[in-house]
C-alpha positions as CSV (number, residue, x, y, z in Angstrom):
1,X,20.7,66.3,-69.3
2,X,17.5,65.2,-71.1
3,X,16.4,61.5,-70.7
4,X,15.8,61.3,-74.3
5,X,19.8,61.8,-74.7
6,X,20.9,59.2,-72.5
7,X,20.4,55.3,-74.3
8,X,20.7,52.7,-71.5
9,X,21.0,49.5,-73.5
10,X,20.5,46.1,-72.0
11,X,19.2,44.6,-69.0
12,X,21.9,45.2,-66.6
13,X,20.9,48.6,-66.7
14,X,17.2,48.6,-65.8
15,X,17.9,49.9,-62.0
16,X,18.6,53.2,-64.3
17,X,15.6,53.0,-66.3
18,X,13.7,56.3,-66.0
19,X,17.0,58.0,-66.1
20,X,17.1,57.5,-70.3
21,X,16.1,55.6,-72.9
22,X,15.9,52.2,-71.8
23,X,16.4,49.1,-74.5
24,X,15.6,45.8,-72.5
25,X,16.7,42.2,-73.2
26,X,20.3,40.6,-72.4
27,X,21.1,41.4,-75.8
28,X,18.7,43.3,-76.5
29,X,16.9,42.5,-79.9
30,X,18.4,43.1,-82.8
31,X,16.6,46.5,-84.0
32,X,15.7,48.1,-80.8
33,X,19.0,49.7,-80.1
34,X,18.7,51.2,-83.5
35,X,14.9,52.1,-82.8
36,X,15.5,53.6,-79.3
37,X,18.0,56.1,-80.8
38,X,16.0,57.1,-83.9
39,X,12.4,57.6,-81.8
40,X,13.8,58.3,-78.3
41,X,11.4,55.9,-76.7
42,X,12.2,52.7,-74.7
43,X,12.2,48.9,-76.3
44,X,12.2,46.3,-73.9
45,X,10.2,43.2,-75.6
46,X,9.5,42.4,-79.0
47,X,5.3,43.7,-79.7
48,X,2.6,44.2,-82.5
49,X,4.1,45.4,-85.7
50,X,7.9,44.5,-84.6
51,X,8.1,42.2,-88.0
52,X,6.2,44.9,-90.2
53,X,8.7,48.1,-89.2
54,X,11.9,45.5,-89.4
55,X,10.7,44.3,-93.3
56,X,10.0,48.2,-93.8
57,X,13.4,49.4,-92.4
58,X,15.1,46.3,-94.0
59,X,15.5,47.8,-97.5
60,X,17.5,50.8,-95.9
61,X,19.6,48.8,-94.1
62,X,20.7,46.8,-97.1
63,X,21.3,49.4,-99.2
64,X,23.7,51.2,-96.1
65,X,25.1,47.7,-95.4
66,X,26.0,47.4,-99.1
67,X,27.6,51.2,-99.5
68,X,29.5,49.9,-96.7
69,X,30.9,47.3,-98.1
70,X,31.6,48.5,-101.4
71,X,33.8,51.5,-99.6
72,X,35.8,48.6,-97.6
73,X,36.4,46.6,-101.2
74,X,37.2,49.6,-103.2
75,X,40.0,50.7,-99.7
76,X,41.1,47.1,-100.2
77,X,41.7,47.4,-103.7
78,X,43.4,50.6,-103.6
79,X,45.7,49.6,-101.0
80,X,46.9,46.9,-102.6
């Protein structure tokens, strides 16, 4: 199996780092999980231009959060 297939997320699993992609922190913090899967690189700590990429990537997010949430209203609404 590649490495870059295999996400090991959170701290309990750093005796496998090596093995995949790795995502430190015990949770890890809140984008890297998200970041480890779309770049297939590890995250362990928060660095330089963590707060730039999240308020880049925020608008995105939003947008998917609220399509989302409009699907779960309009199911709601539908059944009942």
């Amino acid at each position: 199996m590649d490495p870059k297939n295999l996400v090991l997320h959170g701290d309990c699993l750093k005796k496998y780092r090596g093995k995949g992609v790795f995502i430190g922190g015990c949770p890890p913090t809140e984008p890297h999980p998200v970041w480890a899967i779309v770049d297939r690189k590890d995250y362990t700590e928060i660095g330089p231009g963590f707060r730039e990429r999240m308020a880049k990537d925020d608008p995105f997010f939003e947008a998917h959060m609220d399509k989302l949430n409009n699907e779960r209203k309009e199911s709601a609404r539908k059944a009942g």
